[in-house]
Structure formats: C-alpha cells, structure tokens
N, C-alpha and C positions, 0 to 999 in steps of 0.2 A: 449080313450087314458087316461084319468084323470081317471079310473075306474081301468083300470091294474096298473095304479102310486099306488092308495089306497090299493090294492092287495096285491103289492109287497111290501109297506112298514106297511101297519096296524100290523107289528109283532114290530116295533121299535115305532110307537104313533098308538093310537085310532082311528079307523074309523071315532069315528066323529071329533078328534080333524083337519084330513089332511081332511075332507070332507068340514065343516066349511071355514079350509085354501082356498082347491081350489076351493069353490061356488056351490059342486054340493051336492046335497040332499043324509042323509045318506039312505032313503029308496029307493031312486033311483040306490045307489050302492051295496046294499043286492039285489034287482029284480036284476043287471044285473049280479050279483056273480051265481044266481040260476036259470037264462034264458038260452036256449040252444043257441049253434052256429050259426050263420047263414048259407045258401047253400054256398052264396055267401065266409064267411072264408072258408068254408069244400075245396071248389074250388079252393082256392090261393093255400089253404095249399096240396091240391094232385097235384097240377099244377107247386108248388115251389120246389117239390120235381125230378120233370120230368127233371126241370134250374137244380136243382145242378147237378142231374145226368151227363145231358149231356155236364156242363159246366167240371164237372169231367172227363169223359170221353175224352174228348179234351186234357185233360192235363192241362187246366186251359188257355186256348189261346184262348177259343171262346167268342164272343162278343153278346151282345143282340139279334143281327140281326142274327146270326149262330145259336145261343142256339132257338132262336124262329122260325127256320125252323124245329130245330130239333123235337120240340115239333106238328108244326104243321104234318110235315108226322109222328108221331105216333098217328093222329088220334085225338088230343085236338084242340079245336079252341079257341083261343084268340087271342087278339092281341099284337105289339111290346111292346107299353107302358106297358100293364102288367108286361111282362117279365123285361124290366128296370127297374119298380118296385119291382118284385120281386129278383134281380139281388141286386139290391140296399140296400133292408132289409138286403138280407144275406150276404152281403158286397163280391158279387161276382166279383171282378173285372181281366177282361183279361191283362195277361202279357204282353208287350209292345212287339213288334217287334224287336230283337237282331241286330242292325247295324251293320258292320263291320267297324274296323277302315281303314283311307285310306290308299295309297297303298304306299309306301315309296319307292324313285328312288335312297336310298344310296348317293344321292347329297348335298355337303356342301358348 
C-alpha cells in the first residue's frame, strides 16, 4: 500500500524523499516496482471483473450475496467476503429498494 502511494506520487517528490517520509526502504520500493504480480492479485483482478459484470448486468440492484452466486455458477470459487471486498474497492454499491409512498384516503 505505501509502495503504489510512492508510485503514484514520485513524479510530484523523489522516491527517496516519500520513502524516508513513510519508513519504508527506497530499495525495497524499486524491488517491488520490478517484481511481478502475484496469482493471488491476477485472481482478484479476473474475479473483480466477473462482480462488475454481473453487478452491471442487474442494472446495478444486485448485492454481494446475488453478485456472488452469480459468479459462483459460472464456475469461479470464492467466497462472500471476497466479493464484498471486491464490491467495496470498486465502490459497487446496490440501489436501495424504491418504497411506495402510502396510500391517501382524500380524508381531512
């Protein structure tokens, strides 16, 4: 997390000066600049894209629990908590339930 912060800002200060700031080693943030992916991100990120789908596909009404059936019958296995995680990153949140207002008797 303090690695993508240095990333995203080493174009406005120096590597080492935000490295310094947030404690962490500036060789430890060139290794992780030139280190490959994990399985484990490669999998959020083909599994985060299954939630938007299906959360799209809904029309934007599906919740954690919907979105993560969806993905289980196509054949991915994870669990809830992922998907509200990854729900959560991509600020997926289901439309609320449309009330109706109550029923007026024209009585005064």
């Amino acid at each position: 997390m303090k690695f993508e912060f240095v990333a995203k800002h080493r174009g406005v200060w120096p590597a080492v000066v935000i490295c310094g700031a947030l404690g962490v080693s500036r060789s430890g943030f060139y290794a992780w600049l030139n280190r490959p992916r994990s399985q484990r991100s490669l999998r959020h990120e083909r599994i985060g894209e299954q939630v938007k789908q299906s959360f799209l596909n809904s029309d934007r009404t599906y919740g954690a629990r919907r979105v993560w059936r969806d993905v289980l019958a196509s054949g991915v296995s994870c669990g809830l908590h992922l998907i509200e995680k990854l729900m959560q990153q991509q600020a997926l949140r289901a439309r609320p339930r449309r009330r109706g207002l109550p029923k007026d008797d024209n009585h005064l």
